[in-house]
PDB file of N, CA, C and O in Angstrom, chain B, residues numbered from 101:
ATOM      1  N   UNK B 101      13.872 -41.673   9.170  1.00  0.00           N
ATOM      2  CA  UNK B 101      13.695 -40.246   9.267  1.00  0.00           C
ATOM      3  C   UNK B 101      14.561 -39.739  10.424  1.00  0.00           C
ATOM      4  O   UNK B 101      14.688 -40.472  11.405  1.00  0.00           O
ATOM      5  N   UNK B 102      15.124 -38.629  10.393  1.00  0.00           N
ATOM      6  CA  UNK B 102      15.868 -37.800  11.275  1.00  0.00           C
ATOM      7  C   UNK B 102      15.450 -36.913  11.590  1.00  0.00           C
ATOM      8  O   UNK B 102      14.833 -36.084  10.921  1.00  0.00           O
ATOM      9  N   UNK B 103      15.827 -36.909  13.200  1.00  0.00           N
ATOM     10  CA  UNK B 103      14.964 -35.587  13.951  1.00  0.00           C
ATOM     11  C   UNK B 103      15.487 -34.033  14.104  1.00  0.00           C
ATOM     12  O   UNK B 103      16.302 -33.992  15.026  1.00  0.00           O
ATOM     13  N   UNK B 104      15.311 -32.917  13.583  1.00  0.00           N
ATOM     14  CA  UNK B 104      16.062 -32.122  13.613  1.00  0.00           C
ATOM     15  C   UNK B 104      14.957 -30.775  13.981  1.00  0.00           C
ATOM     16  O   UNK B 104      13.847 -30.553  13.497  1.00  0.00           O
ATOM     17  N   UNK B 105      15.520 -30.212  14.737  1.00  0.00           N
ATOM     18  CA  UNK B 105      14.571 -29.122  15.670  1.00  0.00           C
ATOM     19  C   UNK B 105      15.595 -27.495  14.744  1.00  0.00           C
ATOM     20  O   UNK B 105      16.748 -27.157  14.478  1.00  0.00           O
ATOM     21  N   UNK B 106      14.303 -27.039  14.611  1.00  0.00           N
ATOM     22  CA  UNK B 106      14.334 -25.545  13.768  1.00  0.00           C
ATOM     23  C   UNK B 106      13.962 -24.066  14.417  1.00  0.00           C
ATOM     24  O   UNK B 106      12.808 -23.966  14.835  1.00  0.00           O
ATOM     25  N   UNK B 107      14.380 -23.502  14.480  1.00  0.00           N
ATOM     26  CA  UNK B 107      13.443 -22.035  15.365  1.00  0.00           C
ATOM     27  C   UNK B 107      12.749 -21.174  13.961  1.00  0.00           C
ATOM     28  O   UNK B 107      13.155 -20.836  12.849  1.00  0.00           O
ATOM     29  N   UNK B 108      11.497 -21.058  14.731  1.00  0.00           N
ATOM     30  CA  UNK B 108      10.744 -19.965  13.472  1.00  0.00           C
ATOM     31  C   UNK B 108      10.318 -19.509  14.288  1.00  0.00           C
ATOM     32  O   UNK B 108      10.054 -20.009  15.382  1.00  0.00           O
ATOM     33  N   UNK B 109      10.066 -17.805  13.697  1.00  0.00           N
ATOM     34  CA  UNK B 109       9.622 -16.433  14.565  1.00  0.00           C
ATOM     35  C   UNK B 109       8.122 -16.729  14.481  1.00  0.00           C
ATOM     36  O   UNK B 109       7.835 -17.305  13.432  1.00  0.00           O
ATOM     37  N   UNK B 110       7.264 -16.535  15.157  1.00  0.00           N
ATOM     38  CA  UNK B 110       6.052 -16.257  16.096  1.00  0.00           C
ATOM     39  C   UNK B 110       5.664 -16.524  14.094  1.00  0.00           C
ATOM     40  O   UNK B 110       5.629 -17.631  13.557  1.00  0.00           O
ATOM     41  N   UNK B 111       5.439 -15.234  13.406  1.00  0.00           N
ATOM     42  CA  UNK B 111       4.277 -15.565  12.415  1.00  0.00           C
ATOM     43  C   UNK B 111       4.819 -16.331  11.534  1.00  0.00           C
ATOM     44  O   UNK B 111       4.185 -16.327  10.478  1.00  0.00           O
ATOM     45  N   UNK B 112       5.876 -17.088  11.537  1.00  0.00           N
ATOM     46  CA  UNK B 112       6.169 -17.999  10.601  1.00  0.00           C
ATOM     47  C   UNK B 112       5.521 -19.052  11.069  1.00  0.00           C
ATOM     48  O   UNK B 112       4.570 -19.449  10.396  1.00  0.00           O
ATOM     49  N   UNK B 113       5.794 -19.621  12.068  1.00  0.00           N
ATOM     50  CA  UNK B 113       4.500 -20.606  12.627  1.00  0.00           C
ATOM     51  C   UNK B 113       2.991 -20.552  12.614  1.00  0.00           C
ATOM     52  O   UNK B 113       2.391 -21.626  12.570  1.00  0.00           O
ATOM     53  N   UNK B 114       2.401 -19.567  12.644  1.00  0.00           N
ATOM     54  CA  UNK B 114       1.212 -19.561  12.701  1.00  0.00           C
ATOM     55  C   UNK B 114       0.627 -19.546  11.652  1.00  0.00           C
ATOM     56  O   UNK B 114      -0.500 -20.030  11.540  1.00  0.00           O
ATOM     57  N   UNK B 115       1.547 -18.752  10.259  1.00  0.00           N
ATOM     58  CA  UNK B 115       1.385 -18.978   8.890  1.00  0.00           C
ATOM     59  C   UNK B 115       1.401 -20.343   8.155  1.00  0.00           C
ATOM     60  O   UNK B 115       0.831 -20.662   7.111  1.00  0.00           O
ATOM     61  N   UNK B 116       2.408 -21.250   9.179  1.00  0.00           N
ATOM     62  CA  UNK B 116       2.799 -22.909   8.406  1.00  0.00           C
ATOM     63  C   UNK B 116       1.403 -23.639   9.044  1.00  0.00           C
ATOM     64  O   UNK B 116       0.672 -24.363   8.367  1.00  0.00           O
ATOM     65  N   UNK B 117       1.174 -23.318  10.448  1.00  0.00           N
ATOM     66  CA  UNK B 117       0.150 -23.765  10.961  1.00  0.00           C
ATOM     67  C   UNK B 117      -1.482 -23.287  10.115  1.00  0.00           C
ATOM     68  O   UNK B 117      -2.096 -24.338   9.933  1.00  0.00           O
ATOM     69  N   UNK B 118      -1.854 -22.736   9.873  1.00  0.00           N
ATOM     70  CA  UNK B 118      -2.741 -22.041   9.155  1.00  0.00           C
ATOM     71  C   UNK B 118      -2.926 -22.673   7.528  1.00  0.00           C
ATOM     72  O   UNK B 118      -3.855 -22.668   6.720  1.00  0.00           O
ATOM     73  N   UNK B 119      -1.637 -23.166   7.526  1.00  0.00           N
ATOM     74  CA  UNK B 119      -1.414 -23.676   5.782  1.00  0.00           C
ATOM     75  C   UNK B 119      -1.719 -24.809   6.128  1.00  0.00           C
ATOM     76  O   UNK B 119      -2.737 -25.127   5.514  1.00  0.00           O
ATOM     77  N   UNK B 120      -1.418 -25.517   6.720  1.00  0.00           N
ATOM     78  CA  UNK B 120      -1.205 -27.001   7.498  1.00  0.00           C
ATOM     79  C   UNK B 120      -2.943 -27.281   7.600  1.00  0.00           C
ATOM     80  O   UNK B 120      -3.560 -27.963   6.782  1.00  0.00           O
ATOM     81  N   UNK B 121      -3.426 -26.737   8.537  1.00  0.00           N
ATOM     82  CA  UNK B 121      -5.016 -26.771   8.697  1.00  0.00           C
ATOM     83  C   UNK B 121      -5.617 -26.931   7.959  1.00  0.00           C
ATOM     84  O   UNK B 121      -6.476 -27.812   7.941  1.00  0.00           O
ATOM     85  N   UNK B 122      -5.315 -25.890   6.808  1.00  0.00           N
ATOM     86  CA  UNK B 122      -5.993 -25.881   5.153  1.00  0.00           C
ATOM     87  C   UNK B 122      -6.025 -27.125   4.439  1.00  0.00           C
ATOM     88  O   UNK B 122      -6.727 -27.794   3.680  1.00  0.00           O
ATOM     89  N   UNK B 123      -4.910 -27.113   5.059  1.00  0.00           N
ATOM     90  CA  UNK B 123      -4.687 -28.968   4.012  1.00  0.00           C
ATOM     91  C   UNK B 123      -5.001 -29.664   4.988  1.00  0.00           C
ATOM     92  O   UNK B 123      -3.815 -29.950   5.155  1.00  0.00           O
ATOM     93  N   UNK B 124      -5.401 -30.103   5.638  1.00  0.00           N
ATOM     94  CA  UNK B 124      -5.794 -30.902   6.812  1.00  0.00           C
ATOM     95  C   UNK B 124      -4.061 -31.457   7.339  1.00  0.00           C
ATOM     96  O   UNK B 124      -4.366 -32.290   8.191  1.00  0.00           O
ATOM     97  N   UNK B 125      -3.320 -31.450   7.317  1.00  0.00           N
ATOM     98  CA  UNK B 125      -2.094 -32.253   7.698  1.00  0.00           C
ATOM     99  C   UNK B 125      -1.123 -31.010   8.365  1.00  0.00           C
ATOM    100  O   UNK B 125      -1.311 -29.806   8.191  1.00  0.00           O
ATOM    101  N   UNK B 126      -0.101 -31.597   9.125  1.00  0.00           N
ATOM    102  CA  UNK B 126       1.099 -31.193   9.592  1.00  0.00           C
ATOM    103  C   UNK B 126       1.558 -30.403   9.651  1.00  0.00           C
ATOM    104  O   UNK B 126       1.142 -29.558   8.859  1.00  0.00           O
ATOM    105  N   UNK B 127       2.809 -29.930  10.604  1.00  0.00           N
ATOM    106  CA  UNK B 127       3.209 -28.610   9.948  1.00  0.00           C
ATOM    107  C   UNK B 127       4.528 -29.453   9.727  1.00  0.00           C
ATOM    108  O   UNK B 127       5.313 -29.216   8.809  1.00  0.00           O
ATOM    109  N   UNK B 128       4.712 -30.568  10.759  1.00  0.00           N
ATOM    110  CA  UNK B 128       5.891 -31.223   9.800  1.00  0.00           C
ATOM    111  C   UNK B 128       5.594 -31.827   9.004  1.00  0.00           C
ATOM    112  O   UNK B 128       6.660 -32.277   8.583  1.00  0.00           O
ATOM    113  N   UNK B 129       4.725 -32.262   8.345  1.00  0.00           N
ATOM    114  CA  UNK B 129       4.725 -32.800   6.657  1.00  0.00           C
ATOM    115  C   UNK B 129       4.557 -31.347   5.632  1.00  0.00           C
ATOM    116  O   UNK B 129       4.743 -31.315   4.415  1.00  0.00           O
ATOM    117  N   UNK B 130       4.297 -30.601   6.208  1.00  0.00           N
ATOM    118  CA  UNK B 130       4.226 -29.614   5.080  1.00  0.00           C
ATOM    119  C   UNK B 130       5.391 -28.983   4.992  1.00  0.00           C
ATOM    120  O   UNK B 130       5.575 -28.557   3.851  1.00  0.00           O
ATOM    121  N   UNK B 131       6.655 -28.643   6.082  1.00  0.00           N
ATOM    122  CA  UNK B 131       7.762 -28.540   6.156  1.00  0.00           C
ATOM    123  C   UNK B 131       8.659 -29.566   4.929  1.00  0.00           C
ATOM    124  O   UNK B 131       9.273 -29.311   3.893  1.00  0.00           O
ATOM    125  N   UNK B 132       8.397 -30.586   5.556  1.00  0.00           N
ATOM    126  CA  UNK B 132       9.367 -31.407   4.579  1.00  0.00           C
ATOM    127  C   UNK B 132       8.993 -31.237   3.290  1.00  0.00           C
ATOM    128  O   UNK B 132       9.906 -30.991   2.503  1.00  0.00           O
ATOM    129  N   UNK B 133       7.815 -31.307   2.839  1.00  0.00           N
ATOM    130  CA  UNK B 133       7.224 -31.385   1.062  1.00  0.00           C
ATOM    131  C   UNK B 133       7.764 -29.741   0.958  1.00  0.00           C
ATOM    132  O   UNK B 133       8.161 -29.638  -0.203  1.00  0.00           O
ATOM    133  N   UNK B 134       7.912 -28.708   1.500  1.00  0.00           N
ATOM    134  CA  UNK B 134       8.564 -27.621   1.245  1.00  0.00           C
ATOM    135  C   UNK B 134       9.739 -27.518   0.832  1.00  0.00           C
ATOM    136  O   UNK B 134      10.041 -26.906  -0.193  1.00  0.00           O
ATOM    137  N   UNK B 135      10.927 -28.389   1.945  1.00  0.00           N
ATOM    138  CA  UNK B 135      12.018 -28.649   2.042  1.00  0.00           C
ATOM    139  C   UNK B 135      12.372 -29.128   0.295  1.00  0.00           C
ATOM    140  O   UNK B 135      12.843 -28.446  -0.616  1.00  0.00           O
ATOM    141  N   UNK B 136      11.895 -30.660   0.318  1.00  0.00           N
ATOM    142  CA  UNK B 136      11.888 -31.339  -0.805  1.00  0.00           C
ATOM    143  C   UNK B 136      11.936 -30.381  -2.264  1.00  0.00           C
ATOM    144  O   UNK B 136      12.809 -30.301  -3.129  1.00  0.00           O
ATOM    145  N   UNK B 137      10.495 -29.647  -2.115  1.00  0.00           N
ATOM    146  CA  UNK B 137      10.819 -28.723  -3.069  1.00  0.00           C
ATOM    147  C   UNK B 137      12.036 -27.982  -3.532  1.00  0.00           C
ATOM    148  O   UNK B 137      12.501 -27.936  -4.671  1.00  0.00           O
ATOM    149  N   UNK B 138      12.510 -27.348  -2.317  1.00  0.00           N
ATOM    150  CA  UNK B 138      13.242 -26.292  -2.620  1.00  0.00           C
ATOM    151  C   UNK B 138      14.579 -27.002  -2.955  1.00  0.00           C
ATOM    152  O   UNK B 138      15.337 -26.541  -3.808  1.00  0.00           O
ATOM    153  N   UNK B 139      14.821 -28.005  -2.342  1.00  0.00           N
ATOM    154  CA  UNK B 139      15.717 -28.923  -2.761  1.00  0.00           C
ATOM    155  C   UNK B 139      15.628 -29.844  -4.407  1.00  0.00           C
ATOM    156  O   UNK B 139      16.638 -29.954  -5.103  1.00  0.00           O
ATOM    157  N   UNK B 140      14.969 -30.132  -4.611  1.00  0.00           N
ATOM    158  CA  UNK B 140      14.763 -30.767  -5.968  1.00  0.00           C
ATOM    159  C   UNK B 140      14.288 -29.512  -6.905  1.00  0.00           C
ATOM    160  O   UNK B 140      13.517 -29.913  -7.776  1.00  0.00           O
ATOM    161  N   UNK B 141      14.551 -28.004  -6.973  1.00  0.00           N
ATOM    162  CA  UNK B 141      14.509 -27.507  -7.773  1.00  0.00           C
ATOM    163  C   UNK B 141      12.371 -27.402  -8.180  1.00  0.00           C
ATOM    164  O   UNK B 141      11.704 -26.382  -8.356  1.00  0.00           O
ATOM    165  N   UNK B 142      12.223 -27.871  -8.185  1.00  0.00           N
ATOM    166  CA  UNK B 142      10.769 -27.961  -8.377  1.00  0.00           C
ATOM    167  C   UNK B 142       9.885 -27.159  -7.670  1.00  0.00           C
ATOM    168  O   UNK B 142       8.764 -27.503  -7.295  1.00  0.00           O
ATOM    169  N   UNK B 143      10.418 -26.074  -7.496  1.00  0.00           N
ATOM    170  CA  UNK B 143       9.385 -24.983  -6.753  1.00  0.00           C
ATOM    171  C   UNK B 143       8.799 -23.943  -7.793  1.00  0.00           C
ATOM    172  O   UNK B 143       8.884 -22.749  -7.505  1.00  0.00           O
ATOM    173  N   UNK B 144       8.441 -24.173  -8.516  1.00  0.00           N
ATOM    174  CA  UNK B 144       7.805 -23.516  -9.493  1.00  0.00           C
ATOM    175  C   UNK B 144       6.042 -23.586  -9.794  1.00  0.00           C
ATOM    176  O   UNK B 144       5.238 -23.343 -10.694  1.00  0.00           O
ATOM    177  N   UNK B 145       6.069 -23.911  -8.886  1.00  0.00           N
ATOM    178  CA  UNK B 145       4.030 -24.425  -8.654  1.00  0.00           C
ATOM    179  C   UNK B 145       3.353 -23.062  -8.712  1.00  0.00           C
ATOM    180  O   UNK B 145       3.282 -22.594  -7.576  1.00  0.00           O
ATOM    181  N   UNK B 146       2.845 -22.284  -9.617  1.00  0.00           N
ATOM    182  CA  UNK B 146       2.217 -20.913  -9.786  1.00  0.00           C
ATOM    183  C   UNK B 146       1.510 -21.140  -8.742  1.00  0.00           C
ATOM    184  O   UNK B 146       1.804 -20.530  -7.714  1.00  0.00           O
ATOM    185  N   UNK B 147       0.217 -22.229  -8.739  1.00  0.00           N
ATOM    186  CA  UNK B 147      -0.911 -22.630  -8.191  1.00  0.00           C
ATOM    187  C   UNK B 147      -0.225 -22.295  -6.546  1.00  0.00           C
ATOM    188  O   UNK B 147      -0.665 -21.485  -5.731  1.00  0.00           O
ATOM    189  N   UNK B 148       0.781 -23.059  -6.422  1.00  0.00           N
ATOM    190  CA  UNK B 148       0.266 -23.319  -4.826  1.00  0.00           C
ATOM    191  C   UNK B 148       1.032 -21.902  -4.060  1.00  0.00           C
ATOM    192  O   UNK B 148       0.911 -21.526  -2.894  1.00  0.00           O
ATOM    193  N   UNK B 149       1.762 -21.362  -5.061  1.00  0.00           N
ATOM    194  CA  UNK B 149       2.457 -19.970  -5.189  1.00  0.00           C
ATOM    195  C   UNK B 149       1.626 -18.642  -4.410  1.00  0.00           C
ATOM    196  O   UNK B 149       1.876 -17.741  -3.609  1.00  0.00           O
ATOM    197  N   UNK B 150       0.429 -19.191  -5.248  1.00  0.00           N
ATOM    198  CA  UNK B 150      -0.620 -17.755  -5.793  1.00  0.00           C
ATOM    199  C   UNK B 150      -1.462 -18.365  -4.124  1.00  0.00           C
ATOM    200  O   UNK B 150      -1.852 -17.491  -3.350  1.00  0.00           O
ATOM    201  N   UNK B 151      -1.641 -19.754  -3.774  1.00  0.00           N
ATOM    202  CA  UNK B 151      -2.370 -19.782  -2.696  1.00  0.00           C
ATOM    203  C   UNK B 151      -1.216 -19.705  -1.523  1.00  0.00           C
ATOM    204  O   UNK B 151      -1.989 -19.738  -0.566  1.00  0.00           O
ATOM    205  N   UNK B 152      -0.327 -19.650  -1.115  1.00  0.00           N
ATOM    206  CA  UNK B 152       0.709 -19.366  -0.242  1.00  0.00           C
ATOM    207  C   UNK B 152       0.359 -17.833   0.278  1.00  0.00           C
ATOM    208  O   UNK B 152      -0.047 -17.538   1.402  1.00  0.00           O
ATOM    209  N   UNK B 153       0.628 -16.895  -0.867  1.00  0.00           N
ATOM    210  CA  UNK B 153       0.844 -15.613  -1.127  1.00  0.00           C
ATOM    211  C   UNK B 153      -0.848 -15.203  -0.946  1.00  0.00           C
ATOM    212  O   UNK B 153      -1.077 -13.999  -0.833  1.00  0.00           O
ATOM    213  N   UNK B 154      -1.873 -16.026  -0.920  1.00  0.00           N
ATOM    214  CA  UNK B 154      -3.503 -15.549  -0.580  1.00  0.00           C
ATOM    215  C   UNK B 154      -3.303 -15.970   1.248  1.00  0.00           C
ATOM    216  O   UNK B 154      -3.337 -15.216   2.221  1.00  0.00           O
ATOM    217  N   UNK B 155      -3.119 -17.281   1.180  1.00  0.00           N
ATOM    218  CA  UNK B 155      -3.354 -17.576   2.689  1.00  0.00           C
ATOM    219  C   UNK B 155      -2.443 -16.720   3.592  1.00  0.00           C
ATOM    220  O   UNK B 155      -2.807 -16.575   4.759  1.00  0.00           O
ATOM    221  N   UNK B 156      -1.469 -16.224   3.243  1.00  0.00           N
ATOM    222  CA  UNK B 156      -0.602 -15.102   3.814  1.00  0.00           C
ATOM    223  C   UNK B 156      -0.975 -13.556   4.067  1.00  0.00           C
ATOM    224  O   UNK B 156      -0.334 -12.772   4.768  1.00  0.00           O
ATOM    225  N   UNK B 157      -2.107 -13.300   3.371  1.00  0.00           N
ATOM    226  CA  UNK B 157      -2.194 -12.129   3.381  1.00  0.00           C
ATOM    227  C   UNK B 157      -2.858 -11.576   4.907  1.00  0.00           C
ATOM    228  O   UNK B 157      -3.585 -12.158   5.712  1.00  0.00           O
ATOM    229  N   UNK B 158      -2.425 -10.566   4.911  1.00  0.00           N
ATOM    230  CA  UNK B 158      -2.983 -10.196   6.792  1.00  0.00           C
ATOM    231  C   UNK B 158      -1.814 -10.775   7.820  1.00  0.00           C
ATOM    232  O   UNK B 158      -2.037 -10.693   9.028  1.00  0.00           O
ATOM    233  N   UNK B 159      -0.835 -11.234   7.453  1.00  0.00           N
ATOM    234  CA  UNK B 159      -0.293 -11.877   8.273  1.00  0.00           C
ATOM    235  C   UNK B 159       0.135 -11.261   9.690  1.00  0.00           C
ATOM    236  O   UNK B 159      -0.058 -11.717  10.817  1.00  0.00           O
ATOM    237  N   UNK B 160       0.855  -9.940   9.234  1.00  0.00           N
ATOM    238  CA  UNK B 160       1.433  -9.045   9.718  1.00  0.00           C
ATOM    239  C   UNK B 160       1.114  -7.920  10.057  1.00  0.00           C
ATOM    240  O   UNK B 160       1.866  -7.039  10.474  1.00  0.00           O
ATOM    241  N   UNK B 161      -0.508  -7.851   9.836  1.00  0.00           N
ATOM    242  CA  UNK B 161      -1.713  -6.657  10.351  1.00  0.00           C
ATOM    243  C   UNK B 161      -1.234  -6.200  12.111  1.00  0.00           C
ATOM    244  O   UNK B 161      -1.584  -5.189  12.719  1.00  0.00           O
ATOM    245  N   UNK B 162      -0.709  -6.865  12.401  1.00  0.00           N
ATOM    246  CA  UNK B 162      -0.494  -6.806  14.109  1.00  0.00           C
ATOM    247  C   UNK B 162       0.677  -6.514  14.038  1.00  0.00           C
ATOM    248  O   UNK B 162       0.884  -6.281  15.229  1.00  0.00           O
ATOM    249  N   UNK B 163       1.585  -6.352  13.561  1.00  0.00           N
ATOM    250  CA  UNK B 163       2.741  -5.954  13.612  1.00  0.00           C
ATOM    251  C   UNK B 163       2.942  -4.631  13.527  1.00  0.00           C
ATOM    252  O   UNK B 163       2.059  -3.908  13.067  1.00  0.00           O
ATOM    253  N   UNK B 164       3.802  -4.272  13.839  1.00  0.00           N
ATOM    254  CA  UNK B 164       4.231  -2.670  13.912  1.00  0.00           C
ATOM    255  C   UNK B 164       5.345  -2.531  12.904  1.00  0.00           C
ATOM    256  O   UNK B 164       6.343  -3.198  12.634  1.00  0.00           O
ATOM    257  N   UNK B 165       4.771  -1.344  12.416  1.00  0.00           N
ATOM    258  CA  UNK B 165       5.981  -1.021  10.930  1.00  0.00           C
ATOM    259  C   UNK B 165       6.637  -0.427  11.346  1.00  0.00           C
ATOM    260  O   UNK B 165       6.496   0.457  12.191  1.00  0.00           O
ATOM    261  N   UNK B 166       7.976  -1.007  10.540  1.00  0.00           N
ATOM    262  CA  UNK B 166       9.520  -0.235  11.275  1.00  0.00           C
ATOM    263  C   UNK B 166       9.421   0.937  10.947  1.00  0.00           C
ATOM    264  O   UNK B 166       8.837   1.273   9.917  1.00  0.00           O
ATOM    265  N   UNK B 167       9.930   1.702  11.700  1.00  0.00           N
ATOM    266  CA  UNK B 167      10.290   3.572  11.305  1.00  0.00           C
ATOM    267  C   UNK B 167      11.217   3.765  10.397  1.00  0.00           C
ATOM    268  O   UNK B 167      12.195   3.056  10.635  1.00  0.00           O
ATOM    269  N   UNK B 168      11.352   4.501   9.337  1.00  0.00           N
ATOM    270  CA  UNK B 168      12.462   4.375   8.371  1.00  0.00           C
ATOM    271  C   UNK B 168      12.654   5.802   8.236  1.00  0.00           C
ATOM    272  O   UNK B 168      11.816   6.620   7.858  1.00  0.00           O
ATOM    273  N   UNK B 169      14.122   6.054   8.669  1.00  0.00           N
ATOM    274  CA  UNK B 169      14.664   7.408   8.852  1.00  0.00           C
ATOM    275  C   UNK B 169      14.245   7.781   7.268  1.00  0.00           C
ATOM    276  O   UNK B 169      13.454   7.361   6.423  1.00  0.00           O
ATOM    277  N   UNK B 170      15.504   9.073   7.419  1.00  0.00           N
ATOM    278  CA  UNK B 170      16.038   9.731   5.742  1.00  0.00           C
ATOM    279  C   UNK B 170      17.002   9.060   5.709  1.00  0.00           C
ATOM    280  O   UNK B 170      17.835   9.053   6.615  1.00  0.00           O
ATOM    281  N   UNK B 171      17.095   8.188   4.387  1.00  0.00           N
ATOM    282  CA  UNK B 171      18.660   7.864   4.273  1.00  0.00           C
ATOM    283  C   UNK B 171      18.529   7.677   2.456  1.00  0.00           C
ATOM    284  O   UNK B 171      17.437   7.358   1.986  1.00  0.00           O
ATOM    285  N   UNK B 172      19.637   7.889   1.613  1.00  0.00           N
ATOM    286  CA  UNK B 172      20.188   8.143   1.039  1.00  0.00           C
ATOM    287  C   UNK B 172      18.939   7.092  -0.248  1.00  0.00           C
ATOM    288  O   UNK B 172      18.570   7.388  -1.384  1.00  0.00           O
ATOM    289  N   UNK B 173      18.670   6.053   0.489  1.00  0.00           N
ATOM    290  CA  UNK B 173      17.369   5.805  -0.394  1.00  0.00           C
ATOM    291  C   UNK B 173      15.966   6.390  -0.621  1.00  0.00           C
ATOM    292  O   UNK B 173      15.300   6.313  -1.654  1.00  0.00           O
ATOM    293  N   UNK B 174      15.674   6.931   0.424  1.00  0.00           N
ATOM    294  CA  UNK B 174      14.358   7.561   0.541  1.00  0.00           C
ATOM    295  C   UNK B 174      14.879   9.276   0.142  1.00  0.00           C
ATOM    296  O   UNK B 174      13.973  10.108   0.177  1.00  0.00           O
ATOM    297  N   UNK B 175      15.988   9.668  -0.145  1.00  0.00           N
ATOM    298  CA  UNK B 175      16.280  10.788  -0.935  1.00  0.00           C
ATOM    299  C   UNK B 175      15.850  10.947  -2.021  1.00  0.00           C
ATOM    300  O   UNK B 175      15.164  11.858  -2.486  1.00  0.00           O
ATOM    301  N   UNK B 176      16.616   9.229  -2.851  1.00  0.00           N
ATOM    302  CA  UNK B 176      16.848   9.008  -4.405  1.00  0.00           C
ATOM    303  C   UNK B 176      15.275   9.145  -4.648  1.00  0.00           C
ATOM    304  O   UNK B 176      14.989  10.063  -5.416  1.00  0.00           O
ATOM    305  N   UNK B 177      14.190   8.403  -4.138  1.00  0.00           N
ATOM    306  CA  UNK B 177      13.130   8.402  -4.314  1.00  0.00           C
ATOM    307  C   UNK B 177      12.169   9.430  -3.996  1.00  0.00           C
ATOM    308  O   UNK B 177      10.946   9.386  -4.121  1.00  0.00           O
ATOM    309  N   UNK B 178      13.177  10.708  -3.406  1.00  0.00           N
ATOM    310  CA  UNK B 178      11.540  11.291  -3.376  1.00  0.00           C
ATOM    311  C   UNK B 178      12.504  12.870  -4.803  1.00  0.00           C
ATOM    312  O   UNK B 178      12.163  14.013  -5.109  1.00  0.00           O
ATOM    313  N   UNK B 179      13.541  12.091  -5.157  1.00  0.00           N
ATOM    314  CA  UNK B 179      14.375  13.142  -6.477  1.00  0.00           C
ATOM    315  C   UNK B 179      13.160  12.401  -7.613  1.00  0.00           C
ATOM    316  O   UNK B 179      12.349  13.071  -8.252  1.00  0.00           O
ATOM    317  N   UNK B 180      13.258  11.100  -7.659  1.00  0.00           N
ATOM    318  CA  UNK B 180      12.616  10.311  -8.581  1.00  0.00           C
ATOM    319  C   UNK B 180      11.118  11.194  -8.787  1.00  0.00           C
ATOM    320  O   UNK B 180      10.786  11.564  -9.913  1.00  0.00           O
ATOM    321  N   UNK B 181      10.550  11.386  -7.973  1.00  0.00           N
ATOM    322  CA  UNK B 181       9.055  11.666  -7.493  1.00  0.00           C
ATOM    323  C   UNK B 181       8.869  12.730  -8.598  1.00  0.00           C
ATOM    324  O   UNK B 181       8.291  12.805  -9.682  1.00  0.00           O
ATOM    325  N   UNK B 182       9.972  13.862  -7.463  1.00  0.00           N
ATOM    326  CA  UNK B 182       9.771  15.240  -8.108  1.00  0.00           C
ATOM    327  C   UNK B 182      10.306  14.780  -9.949  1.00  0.00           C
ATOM    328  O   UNK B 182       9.434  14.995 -10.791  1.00  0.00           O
ATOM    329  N   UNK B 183      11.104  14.433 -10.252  1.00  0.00           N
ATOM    330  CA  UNK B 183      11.264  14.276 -12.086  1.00  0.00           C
ATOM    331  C   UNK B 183       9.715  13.858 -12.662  1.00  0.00           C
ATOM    332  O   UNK B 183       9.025  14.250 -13.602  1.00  0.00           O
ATOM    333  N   UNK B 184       9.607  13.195 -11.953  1.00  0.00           N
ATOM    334  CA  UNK B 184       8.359  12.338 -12.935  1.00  0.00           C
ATOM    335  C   UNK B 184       6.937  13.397 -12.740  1.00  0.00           C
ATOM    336  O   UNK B 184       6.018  13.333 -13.556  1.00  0.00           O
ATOM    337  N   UNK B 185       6.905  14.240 -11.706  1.00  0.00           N
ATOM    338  CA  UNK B 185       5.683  15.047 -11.598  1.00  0.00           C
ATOM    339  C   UNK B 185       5.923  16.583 -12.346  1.00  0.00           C
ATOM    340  O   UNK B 185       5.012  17.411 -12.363  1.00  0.00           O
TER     341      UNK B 185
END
């Protein structure tokens, strides 16, 4: 095995850690069986998909939502709005 050091932002860790717990194991074994996945094409697991996307939820309750000016998307969408009403 080879040692190779990664940077992840604050809730990416606490999310792998949190997953890790669940399963009782690692955050480097759950890293690598991730890795593996995404590498062998075989990431298609609905199951562990649908529990990724549950154990995730709330993640980012503490976070602060970016401010999003007017720009040329939030135009198109509020033209969209008015057509459809």
């Amino acid at each position: 095995m080879q040692r190779t050091n990664i940077y992840l932002d604050a809730d990416q860790a606490k999310a792998l850690d949190r997953l890790a717990a669940g399963e009782g194991r690692t955050r480097s074994d759950l890293i690598r069986e991730l890795i593996d996945r995404a590498l062998s094409g075989g990431d298609d697991d609905l199951d562990g998909d649908l529990r990724a996307i549950d154990d995730s939820f709330g993640a980012m309750r503490d976070a602060e939502a970016a401010a999003r000016g007017r720009d040329e998307r939030s135009e198109h969408l509020d033209r969209m709005w008015r057509i459809g009403t």
